[in-house]
C-alpha positions in Angstrom: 4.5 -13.7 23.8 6.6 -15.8 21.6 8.6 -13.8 18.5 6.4 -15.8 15.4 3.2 -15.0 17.2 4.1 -11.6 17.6 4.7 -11.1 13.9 1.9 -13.1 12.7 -0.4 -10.9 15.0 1.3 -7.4 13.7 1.4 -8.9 10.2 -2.6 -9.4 10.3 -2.9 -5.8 12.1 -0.9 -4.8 9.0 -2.9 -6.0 6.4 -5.8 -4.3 7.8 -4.2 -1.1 7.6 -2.5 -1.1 4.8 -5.4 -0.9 2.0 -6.0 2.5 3.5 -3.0 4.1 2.8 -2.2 6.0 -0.7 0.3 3.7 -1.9 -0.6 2.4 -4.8 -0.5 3.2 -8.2 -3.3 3.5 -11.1 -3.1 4.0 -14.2 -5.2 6.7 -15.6 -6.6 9.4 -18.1 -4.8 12.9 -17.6 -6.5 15.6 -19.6 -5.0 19.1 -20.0 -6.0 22.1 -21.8 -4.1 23.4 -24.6 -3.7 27.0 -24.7 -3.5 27.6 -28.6 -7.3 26.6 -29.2 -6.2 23.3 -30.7 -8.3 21.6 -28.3 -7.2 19.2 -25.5 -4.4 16.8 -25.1 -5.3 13.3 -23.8 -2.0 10.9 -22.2 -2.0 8.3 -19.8 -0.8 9.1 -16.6 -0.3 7.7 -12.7 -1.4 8.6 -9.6 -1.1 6.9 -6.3 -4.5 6.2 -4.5 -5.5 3.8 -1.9 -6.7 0.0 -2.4 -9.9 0.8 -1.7 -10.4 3.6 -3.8 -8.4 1.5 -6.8 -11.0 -0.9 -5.6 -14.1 1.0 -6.3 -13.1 2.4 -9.7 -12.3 -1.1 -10.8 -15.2 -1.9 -13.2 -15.0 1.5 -14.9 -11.6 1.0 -16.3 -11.2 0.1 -19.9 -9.2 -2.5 -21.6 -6.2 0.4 -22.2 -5.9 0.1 -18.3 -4.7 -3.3 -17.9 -7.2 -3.3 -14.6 -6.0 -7.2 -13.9 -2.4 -6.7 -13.7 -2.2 -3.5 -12.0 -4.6 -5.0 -9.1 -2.2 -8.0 -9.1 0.3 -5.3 -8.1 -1.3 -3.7 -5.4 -2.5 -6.8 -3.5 1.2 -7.7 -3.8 2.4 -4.7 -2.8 -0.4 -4.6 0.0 1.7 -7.4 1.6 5.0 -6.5 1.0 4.2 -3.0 3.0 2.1 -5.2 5.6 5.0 -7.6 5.7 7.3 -4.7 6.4 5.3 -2.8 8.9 4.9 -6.0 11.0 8.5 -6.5 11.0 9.7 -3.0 12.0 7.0 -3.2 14.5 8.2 -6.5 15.9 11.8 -5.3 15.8 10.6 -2.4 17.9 8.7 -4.5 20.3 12.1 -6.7 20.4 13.9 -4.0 21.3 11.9 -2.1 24.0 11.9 -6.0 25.5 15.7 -6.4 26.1 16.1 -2.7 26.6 13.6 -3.3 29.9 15.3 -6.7 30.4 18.3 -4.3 30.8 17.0 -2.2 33.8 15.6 -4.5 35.5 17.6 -7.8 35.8 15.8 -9.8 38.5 
């Protein structure tokens, strides 16, 4: 199999993957309890989370959010982890190739 084809066919088994893993970051509400009965305390916080779960919270999140940008983000950052994987797998594959090239010569 040719090197480009290679990558192009890790690259798409990437982006399949990738949306799964808890990579990503949202922005969110982080509530704590106060301990001197002066009620809560309310600040913004992050927490990483998967595409598909930022995905399915999407409509619920308020203007404060900035929902559009930060989903921007993740798609982008969904390829640059897909393009990544695909190339350390193709490196890898590139490797065990001339390593068996190696051994056997003929």
């Amino acid at each position: 199999m040719k090197r480009a084809a290679r990558l192009m066919a890790t690259f798409v088994l990437a982006l399949v993957v990738v949306p799964f893993l808890p990579l990503y970051l949202e922005r969110t509400l982080m509530r704590s309890w106060r301990v001197d009965r002066a009620g809560d305390q309310i600040d913004w916080g992050w927490k990483l989370t998967s595409l598909t779960n930022y995905w399915s919270n999407y409509n619920y999140m308020t203007r404060e959010q900035r929902p559009a940008l930060w989903l921007a983000l993740n798609v982008a950052l969904a390829g640059l982890y897909a393009l990544i994987f695909a190339a350390v797998i193709d490196q890898a594959l590139a490797w065990r190739g001339r390593e068996a090239s190696k051994e056997n010569p003929g």
